[in-house]
N, C-alpha and C positions, 0 to 999 in steps of 0.2 A: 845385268842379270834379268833373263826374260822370267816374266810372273805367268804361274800355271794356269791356264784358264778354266776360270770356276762354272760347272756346269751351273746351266739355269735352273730356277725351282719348279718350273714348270716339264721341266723333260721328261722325254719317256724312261730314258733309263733309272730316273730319278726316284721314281713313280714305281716302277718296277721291284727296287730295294724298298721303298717303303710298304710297299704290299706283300713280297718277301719274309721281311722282319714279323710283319701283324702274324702273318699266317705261320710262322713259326710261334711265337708267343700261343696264339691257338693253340695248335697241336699240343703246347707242352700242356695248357689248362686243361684238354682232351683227358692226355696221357694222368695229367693227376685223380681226375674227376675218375677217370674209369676205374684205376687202382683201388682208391677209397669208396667206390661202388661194389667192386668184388670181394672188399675187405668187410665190409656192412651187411652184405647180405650172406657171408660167408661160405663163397663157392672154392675160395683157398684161404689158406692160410700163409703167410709170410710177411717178411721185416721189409717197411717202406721208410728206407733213407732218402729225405728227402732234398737234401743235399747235394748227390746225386744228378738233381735235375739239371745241375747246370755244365756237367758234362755234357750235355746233346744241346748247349748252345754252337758251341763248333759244329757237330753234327748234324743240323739245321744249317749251316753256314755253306758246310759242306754240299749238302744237297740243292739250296739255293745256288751258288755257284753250278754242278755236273747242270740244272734244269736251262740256267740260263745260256750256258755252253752249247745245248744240245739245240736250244731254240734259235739261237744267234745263227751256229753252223751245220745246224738239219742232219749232223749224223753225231755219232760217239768217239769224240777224238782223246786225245791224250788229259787235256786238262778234264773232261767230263769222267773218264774212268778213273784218273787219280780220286776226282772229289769224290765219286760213288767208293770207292775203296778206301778212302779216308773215314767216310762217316761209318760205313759197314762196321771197320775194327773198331773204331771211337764210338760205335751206336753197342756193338756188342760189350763191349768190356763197360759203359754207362749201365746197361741193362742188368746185367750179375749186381752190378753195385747198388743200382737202385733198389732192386727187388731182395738185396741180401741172399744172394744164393749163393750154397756153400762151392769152394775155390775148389775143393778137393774132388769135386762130383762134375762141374761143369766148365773146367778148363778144358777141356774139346772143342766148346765152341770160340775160344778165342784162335785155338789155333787153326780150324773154319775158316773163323773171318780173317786172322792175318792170311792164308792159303786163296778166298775168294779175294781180296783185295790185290796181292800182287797176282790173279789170274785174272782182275776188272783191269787192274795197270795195264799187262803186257798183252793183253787184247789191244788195248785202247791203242796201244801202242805200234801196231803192227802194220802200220799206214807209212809208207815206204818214208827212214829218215835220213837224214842227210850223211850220218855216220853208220858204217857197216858194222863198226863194233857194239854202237849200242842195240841198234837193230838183233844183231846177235844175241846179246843179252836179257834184252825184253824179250825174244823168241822163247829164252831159256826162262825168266821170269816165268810166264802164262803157264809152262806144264809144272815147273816148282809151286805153284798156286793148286794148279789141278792135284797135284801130289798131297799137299798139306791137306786140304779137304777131306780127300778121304781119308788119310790117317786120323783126320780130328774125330772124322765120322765113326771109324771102326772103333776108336777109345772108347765115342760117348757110346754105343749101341754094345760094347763089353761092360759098358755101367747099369745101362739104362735094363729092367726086369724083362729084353725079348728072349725067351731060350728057343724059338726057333732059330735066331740068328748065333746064337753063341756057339753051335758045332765047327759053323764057317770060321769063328774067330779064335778057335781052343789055343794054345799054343803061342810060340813067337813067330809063325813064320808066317802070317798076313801081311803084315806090317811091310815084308818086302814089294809086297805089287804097286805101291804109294813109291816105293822108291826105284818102282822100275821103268813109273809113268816120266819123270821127266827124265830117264836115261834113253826111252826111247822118244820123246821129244826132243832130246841132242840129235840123237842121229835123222830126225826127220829135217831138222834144221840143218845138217849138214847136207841131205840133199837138195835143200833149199836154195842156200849161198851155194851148189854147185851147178842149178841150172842159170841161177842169177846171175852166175860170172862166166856163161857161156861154155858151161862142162868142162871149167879150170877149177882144180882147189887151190884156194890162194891160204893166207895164215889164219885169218878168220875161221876156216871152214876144216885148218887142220886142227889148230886149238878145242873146236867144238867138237871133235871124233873125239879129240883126250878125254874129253869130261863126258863125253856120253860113255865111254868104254869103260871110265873112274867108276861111271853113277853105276852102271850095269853089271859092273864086278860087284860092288857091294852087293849091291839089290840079287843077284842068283847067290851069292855066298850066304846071306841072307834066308832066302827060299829054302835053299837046300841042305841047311845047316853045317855048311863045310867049314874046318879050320879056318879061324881069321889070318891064323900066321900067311894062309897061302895069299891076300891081299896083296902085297908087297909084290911077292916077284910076278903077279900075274900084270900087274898096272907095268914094271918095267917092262915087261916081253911086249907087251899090248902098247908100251908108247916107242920103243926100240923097231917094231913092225911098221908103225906110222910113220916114223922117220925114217922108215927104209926104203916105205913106198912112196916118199916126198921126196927123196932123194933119186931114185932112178924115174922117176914121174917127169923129173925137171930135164934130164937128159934127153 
């Protein structure tokens, strides 16, 4: 059995995690001090759990990893926008908890941060990969991200006291524009895989018209307040078409 070679105490990379670690430990005696400063001279008021703190030891972890990723490999790859989009949801959901704020008022920004994290992933991720289907998927990832955002966004700004923005948000039917952004991100990604394979649609790139056609019927039935019953038959006419056109395409 070969033995793992133990890096020396003097290395850089070594050196590196131990400077890492300090300056996370920082941050967090920062992040206390500031809290119990604004609580002292009383510029707010709220509940400091401080228990709490040690959810953003991951999220420290997190962020040390995306810094040293980005410095190793000089751009923003897959492992650097996982760890930013790890800490983001795990920094946001530690935040509510630590500062006690109520679940009922500021669940938007969780669904924000889960929305910017898989749009930090499928970014990261967009760096040509070796399989077309995940490439696919991470395409579809990034605008589901872009999508959740702003739904998170229009929730909190229906909470938050703006009444110039609330005429824009009266009603249910905002909510569909979030759901129309990544049905027209399907379709952008299917022109995508169709210049990529040389102005052939392969299965990749019919599956990806289904679901953008799926997301895009919601999202106008939605908009326009039409019957859901019509759902159904419009998704089979609309995948019955695709396989007609994948059928004489092939001839």
């Amino acid at each position: 059995m070969e033995n793992t070679p133990i890096p020396p105490t003097n290395s850089p990379e070594l050196k590196r995690r131990e400077q890492n670690n300090g300056a996370g430990w920082a941050l967090i005696l920062i992040l206390v001090g500031v809290i119990f400063l604004v609580q002292n001279l009383h510029i707010a008021s709220f509940t400091f759990h401080w228990w709490a703190l040690f959810i953003f030891i991951p999220v420290i972890g997190s962020l040390s990893a995306a810094w040293n990723g980005f410095r190793r490999d000089g751009r923003i790859t897959t492992k650097v926008s996982g760890s930013l989009g790890s800490a983001v949801l795990i920094g946001t959901v530690g935040t509510i908890l630590l500062l006690g704020l109520d679940w009922a008022f500021w669940w938007p920004l969780v669904v924000m941060a889960v929305g910017l994290s898989m749009l930090l992933t499928g970014v990261g991720k967009l760096e040509r990969l070796n399989s077309q289907t995940l490439s696919v998927l991470t395409r579809l990832s990034a605008w589901i991200g872009l999508g959740a955002i702003l739904l998170g966004f229009g929730f909190l700004v229906n909470s938050l006291p703006i009444s110039s923005l609330h005429p824009y948000l009266v009603g249910y039917k905002w909510w569909a524009i979030p759901i129309l952004i990544p049905g027209l991100g399907a379709f952008i990604s299917v022109v995508q895989l169709y210049i990529e394979n040389q102005n052939q649609m392969n299965w990749a790139a019919w599956s990806m018209l289904l679901v953008a056609v799926f997301i895009v019927a919601i999202g106008l039935l939605a908009l326009f307040a039409l019957d859901w019953n019509l759902l159904f038959p419009v998704v089979l006419i609309a995948c019955g078409l695709v396989i007609l056109v994948g059928f004489f395409n092939k001839k």
